[in-house]
N, C-alpha and C positions, 0 to 999 in steps of 0.2 A: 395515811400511806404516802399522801401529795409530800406532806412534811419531813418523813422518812427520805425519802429519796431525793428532800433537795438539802438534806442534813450529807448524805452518802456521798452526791455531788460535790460538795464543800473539801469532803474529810478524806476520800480519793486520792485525788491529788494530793494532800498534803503528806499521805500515806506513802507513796508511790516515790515521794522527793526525800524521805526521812529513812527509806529503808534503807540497811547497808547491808550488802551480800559481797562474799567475798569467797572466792574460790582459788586454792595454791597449789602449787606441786611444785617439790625438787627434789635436792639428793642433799646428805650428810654424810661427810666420815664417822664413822665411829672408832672411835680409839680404846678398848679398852687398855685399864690397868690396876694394877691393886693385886691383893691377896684373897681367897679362899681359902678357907678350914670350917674343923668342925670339932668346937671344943678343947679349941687346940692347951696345951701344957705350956708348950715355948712356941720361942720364935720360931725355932726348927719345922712345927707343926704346919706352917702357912705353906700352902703352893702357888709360886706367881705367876699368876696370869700370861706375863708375855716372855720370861727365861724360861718356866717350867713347861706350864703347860701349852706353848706355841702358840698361844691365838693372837690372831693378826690381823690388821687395820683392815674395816669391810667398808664399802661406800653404799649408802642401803637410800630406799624412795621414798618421802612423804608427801602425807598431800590433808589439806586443811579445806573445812569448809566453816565457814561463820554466817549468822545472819541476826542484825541487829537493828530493833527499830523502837520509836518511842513511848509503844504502849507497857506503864509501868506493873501491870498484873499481870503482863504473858512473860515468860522466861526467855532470854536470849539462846539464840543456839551457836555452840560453839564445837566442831567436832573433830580431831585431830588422829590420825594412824602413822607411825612411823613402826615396821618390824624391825627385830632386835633378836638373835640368835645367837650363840656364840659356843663353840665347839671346840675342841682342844684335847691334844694327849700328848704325852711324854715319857720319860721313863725317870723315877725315882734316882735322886744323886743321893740319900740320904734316909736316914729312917725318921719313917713320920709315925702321928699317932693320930687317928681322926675318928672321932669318938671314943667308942670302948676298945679299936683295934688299930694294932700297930702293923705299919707294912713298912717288912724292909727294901732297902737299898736296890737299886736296878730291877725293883719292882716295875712295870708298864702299869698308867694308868690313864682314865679317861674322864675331863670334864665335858659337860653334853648341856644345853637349853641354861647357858648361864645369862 
């Protein structure tokens, strides 16, 4: 037991100097851009993200936690959340086809949890 805990005493400290904890928070723009469809035929078929469907630059919060130390059979932890939502409508300039159905022209429609 004596040897135990003058092994603990030793390895403590050495523990204590080797850990690395790491805790973050800030902010990102998000920009989306790009195309959405579904099966499209043509080009026609794609709806863009920031002419069609409106969605628009959001500033959103993240925040990280790490902790990292030198025992090689416990797994490091590393844990990261940034939300991501993206909402959107417009109204159709054109006839689309998204999957098996086609919507015409001055159709309104709605993208949601992109």
């Amino acid at each position: 037991m004596k040897k135990l805990l003058v092994a603990a005493g030793f390895f403590v400290p050495f523990m204590a100097n080797a850990l690395e904890l790491e805790f973050s928070v800030g902010a990102l723009q998000q920009k989306p851009s790009g195309y959405v469809s579904y099966k499209p035929v043509s080009d026609n078929d794609k709806i863009d993200v920031k002419n069609d469907a409106h969605i628009s630059d959001k500033t959103k919060p993240w925040v990280r936690l790490k902790l990292e130390h030198p025992i090689p059979l416990i797994p490091n932890i590393k844990l990261s959340y940034m939300p991501m939502k993206f909402d959107g409508n417009g109204t159709l300039t054109r006839d689309i086809k998204w999957g098996n159905y086609t919507y015409q022209a001055n159709a309104d429609f709605n993208l949601w949890e992109l």
